[in-house]
C-alpha positions as CSV (number, residue, x, y, z in Angstrom):
1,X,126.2,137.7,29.0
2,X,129.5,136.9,30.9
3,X,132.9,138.5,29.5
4,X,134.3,135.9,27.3
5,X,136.9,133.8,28.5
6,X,141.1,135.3,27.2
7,X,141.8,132.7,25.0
8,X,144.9,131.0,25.7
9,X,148.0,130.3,23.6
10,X,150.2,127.3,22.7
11,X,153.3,127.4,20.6
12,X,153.6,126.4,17.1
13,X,155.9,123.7,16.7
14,X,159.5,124.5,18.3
15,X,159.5,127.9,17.0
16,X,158.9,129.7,20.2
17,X,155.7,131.8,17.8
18,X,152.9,131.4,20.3
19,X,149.3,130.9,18.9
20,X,146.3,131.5,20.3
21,X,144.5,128.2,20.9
22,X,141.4,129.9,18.2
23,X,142.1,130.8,15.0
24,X,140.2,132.9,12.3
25,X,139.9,131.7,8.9
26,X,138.7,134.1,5.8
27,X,137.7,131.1,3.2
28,X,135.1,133.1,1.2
29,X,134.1,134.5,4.5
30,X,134.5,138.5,4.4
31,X,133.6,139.1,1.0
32,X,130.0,137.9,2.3
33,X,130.1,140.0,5.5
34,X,128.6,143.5,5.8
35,X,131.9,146.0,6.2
36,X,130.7,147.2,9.6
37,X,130.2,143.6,11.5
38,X,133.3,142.5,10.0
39,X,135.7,145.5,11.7
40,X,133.7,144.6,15.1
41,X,134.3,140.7,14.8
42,X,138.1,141.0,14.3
43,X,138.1,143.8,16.8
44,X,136.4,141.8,19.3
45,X,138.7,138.4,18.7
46,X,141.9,140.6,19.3
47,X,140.3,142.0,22.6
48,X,139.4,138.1,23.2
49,X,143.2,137.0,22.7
50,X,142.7,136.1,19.1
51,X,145.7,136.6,17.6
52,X,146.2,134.0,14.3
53,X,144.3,134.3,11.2
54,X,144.5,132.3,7.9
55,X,144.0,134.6,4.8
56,X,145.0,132.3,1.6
57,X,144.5,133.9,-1.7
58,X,141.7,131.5,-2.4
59,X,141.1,131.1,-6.4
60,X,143.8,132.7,-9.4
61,X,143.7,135.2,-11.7
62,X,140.4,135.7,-13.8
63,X,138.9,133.0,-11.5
64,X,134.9,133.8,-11.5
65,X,133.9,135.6,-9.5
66,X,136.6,137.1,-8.4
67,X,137.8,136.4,-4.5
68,X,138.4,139.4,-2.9
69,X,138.2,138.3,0.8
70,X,142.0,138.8,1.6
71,X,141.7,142.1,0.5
72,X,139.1,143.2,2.6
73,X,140.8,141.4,5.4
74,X,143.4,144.4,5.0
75,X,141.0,147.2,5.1
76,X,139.2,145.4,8.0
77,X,142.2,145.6,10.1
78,X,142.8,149.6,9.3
79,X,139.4,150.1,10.2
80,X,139.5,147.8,13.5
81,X,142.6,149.7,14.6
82,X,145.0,146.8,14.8
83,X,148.4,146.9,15.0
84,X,150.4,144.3,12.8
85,X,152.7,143.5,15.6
86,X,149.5,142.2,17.2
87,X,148.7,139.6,14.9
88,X,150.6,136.4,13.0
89,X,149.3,136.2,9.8
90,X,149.0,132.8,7.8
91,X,149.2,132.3,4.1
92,X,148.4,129.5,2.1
93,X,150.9,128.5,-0.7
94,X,149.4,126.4,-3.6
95,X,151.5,123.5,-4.8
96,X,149.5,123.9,-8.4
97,X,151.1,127.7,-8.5
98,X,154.5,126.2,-8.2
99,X,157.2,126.0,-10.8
100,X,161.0,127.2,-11.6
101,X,160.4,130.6,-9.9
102,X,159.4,129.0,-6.2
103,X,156.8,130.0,-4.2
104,X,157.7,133.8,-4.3
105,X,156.3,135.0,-6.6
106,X,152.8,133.6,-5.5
107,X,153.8,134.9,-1.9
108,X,154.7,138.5,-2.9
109,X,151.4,138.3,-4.8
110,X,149.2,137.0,-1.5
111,X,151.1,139.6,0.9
112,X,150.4,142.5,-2.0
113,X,146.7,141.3,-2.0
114,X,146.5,141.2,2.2
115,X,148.3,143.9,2.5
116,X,152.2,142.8,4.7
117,X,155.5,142.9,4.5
118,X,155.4,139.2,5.5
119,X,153.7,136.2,6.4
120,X,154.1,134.8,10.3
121,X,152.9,131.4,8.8
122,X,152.7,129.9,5.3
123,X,151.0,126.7,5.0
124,X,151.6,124.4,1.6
125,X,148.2,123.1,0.2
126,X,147.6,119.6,-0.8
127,X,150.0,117.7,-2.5
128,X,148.5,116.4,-5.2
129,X,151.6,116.3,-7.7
130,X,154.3,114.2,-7.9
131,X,156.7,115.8,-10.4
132,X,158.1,118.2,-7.3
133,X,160.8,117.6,-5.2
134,X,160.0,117.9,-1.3
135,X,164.0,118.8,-1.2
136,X,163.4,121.8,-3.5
137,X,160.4,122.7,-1.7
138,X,162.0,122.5,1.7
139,X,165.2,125.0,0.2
140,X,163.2,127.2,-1.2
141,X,161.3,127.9,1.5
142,X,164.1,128.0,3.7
143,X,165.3,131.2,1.3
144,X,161.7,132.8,1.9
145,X,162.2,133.0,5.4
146,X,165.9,134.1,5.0
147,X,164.8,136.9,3.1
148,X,162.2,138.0,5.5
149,X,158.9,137.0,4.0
150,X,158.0,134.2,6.5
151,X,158.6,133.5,9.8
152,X,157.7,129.7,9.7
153,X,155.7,127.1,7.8
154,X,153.4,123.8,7.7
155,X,151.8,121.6,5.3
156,X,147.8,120.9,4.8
157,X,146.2,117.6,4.7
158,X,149.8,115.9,4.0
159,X,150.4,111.7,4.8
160,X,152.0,111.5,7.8
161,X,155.2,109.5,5.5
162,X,155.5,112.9,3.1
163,X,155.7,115.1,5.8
164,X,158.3,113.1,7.8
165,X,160.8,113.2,4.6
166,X,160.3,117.0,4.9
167,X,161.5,116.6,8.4
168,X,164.3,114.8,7.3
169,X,165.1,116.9,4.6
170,X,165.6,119.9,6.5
171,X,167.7,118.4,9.3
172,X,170.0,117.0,6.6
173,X,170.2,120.5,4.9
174,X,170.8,121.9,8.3
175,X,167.4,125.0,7.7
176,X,163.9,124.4,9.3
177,X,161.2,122.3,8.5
178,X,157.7,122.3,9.0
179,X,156.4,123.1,12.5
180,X,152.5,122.6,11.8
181,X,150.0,120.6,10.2
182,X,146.9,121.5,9.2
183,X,144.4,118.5,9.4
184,X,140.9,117.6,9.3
185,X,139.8,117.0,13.2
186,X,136.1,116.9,14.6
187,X,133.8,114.6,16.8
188,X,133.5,112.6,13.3
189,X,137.0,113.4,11.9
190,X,139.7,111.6,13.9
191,X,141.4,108.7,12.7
192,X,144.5,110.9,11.0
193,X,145.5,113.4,13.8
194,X,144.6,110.4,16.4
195,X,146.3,107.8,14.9
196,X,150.2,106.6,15.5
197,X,151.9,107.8,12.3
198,X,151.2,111.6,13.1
199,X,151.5,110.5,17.2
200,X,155.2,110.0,15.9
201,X,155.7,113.1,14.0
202,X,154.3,115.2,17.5
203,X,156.3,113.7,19.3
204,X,159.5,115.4,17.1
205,X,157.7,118.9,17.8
206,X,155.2,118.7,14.9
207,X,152.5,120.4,16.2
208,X,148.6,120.5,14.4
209,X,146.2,123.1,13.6
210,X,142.5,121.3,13.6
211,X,140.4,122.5,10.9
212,X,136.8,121.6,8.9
213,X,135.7,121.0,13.0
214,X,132.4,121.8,12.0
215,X,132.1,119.9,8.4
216,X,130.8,123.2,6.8
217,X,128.7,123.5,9.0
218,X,126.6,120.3,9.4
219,X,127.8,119.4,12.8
220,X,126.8,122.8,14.4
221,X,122.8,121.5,13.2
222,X,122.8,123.0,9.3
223,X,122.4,120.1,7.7
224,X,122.2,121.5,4.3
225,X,125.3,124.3,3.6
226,X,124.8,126.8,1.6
227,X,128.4,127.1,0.5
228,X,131.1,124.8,-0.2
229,X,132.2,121.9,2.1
230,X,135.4,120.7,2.2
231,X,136.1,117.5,0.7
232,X,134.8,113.7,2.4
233,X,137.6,111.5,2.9
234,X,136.2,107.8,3.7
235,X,133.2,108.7,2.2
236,X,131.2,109.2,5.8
237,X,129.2,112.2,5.2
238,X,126.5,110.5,5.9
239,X,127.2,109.1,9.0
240,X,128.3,112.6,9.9
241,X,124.6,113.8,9.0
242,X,123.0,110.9,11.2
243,X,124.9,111.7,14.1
244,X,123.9,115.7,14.7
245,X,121.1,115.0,16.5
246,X,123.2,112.6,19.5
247,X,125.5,115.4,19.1
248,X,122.9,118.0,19.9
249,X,121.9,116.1,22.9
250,X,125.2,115.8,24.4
251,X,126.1,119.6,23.7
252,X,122.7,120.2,25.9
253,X,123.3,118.4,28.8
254,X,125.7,120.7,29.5
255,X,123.9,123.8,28.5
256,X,126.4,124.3,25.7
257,X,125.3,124.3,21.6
258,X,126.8,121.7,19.3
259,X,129.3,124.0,17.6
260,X,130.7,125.1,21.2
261,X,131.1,121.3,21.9
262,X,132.8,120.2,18.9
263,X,135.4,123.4,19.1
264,X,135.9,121.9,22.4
265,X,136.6,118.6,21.5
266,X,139.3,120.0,19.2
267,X,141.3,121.7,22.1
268,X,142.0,118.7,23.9
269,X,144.6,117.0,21.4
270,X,147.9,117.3,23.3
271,X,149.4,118.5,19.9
272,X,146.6,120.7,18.8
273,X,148.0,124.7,18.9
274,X,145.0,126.5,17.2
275,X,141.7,125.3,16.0
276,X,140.8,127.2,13.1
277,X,137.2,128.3,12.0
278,X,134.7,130.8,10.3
279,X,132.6,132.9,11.6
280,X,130.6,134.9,9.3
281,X,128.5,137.1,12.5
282,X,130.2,138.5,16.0
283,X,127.8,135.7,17.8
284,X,129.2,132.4,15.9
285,X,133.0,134.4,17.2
286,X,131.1,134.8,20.7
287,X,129.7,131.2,20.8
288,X,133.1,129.7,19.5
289,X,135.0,131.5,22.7
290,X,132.9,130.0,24.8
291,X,134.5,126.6,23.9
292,X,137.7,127.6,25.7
293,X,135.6,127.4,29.3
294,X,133.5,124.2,28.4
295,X,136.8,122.6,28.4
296,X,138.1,123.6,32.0
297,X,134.1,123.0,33.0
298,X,133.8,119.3,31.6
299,X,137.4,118.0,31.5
300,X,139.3,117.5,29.0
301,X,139.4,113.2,29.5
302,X,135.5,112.8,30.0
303,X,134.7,115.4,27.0
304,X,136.9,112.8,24.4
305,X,134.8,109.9,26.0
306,X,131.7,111.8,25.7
307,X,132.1,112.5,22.2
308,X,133.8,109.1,20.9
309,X,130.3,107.1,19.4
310,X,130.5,110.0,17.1
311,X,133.8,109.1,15.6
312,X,132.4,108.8,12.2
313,X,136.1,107.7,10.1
314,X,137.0,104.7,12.9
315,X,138.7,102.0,10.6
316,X,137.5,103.4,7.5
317,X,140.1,106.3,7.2
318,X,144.0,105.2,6.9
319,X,145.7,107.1,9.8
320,X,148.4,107.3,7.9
321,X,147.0,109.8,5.9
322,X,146.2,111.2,1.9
């Protein structure tokens, strides 16, 4: 097997934090690795040029059972031998968790749990509430990364209209705003980060982080998960399910699996810095690298028109956003 390609890097927004163009994701991931395979995954994505991972504190207190995959992510790194200066770290921050006291004490509680001293990233979960003020939310994180415990944030799965008031905000409060969104994006999934509203906000510096490429898993050929999905805007899992096997054949004629073409696809949105996945084994990490050259060996123009018949959300998903 040929070395893996070094995986390149692209800056989050206009921060000047650069990201490798891969990113690792722990959602109920290490807590169902064996020890051993996990310390040689992570090893082998730093060698590779990995160097962003996404360890949310992923359920609360007394949840059952209890989540203990960021916590292993810390004792993973020990073991691997990584240095902390040779990672960014991103946090999620849960808008149900927030009340008079901020976000801090829910960040001090996620960096206590993984581990740090701070968070390179934090990234705000859905917003599904609207008794919170996007101006307080904008302050207080401004404070966070005064105080040291961030370096920079983003939003997850936010409308393209919330997260230009954020913008808006912050330049009228004269501290930063958000530099990243973290949006659905696949072969199926691209009506939001391909649509006008958020071509506007990228073209302010917004920049994206693709995740749910693979739909759980479904687009890389296992059609039945045996974990939790993500949820199915539009209502087009279906059509998802239908199309794996036109995916499959595509992905072939270029000697490449369907996983390793959809990662692909992701890499060529202009605004795209890091696509984010799981890998649960060191060959789905191997497999996933391997995107990075499909790219250069297709094109980055003929792989999007390769690809489009499977753009499941066309006209059924507002670009605009949730």
């Amino acid at each position: 097997m040929s070395a893996p390609v070094s995986v390149p890097k692209r800056p989050i927004g206009v921060t000047g934090i650069e990201a490798s163009v891969l990113s690792l994701g722990s959602w109920h991931t290490y807590d169902r690795m064996d020890f051993g395979e996990a310390v040689e995954m992570l090893h082998h994505a730093v060698d590779s040029g990995i160097n962003l991972f996404d360890v949310g504190v992923y359920g609360f207190r007394d949840a059952q059972p209890p989540v203990f995959t960021d916590v292993l992510f810390s004792a993973i790194v020990r073991a691997a031998g990584i240095a902390r200066e040779d990672y960014l770290l991103s946090s999620k921050l849960w808008l149900e968790g927030y009340d008079d006291d901020g976000f801090r004490p829910q960040l001090e509680r996620s960096l206590f749990r993984v581990g740090c001293e701070h968070a390179d990233l934090v990234v705000l979960g859905d917003l599904r509430r609207d008794d919170v003020e996007l101006r307080d939310l904008v302050l207080d994180l401004a404070r966070l990364a005064e105080d040291g415990l961030i370096r920079t944030w983003g939003v997850n799965n936010w409308s393209a209209g919330n997260i230009q008031s954020l913008i808006d905000i912050a330049a009228t409060e004269g501290v930063p705003g958000p530099q990243i969104a973290q949006l659905k994006y696949s072969v199926s999934r691209r009506s939001i980060p391909d649509g006008g509203p958020f071509a506007r906000l990228f073209a302010q510096g917004l920049t994206m982080q693709a995740s749910d490429v693979l739909e759980g898993g479904i687009l890389a050929g296992n059609l039945a998960p045996g974990r939790e999905v993500g949820r199915d805007p539009g209502g087009i899992r279906e059509r998802i399910i239908a199309s794996t096997a036109g995916i499959a054949s595509v992905a072939d004629r270029f000697g490449a699996s369907p996983a390793q073409l959809c990662v692909a696809f992701t890499l060529t949105h202009p605004a795209n810095t890091s696509t984010l996945f799981g890998a649960s084994r060191v060959e789905q990490l191997r497999q996933n690298l391997a995107a990075v050259e499909l790219v250069d060996r297709i094109g980055a123009a003929e792989l999007r028109e390769l690809v489009t018949p499977f753009w499941a959300d066309e006209g059924v998903v507002d670009p605009e956003g949730p």
